[in-house]
N, C-alpha and C positions, 0 to 999 in steps of 0.2 A: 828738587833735583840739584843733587850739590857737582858745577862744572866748577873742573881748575883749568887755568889758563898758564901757557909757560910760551916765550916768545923767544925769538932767535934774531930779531929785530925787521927780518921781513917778512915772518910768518907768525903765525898763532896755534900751538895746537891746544886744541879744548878736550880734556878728559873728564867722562861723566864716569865717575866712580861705581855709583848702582847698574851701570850697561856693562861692565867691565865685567870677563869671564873668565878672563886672569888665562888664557889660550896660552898666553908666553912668547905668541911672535912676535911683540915689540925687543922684549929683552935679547932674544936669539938672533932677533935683522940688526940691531940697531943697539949692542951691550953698553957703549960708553953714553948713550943718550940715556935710557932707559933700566933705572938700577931701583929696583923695591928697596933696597937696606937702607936707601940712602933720602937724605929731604933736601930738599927737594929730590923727588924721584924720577921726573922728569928734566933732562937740561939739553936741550932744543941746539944750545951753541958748540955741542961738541960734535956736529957732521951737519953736511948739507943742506939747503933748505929743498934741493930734488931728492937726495935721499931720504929726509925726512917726508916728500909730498909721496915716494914713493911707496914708504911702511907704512903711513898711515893709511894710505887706499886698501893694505891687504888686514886691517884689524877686521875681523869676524865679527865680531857683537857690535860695530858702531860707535866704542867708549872713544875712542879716539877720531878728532875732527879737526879740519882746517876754517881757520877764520882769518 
């Protein structure tokens, strides 16, 4: 199982790529974190770490986790 980790320096979120369903609410809640075009694709330090604890509770499939 391939997870990537992207931190914000007081949180971690862990994205399992194979659980990922690609739904889109990460990019729709959360567009300056969460950019597919872009690599890193995840960047954790452009909003909140509540607003980040709060998108990632609503991912569907599970690919996105807090550590």
């Amino acid at each position: 199982m391939d997870t990537k980790e992207y931190s914000n320096g007081e949180i971690t979120i862990l994205w399992k790529a194979d659980k990922c369903i690609h739904s889109g609410i990460c990019v729709k809640t959360l567009p300056k974190v969460y950019n597919p075009k872009a690599r890193p694709w995840i960047k954790p330090e452009n909003a909140t770490t509540e607003a980040l604890l709060d998108q990632v509770s609503k991912c569907p499939s599970g690919a996105l986790s807090i550590k």
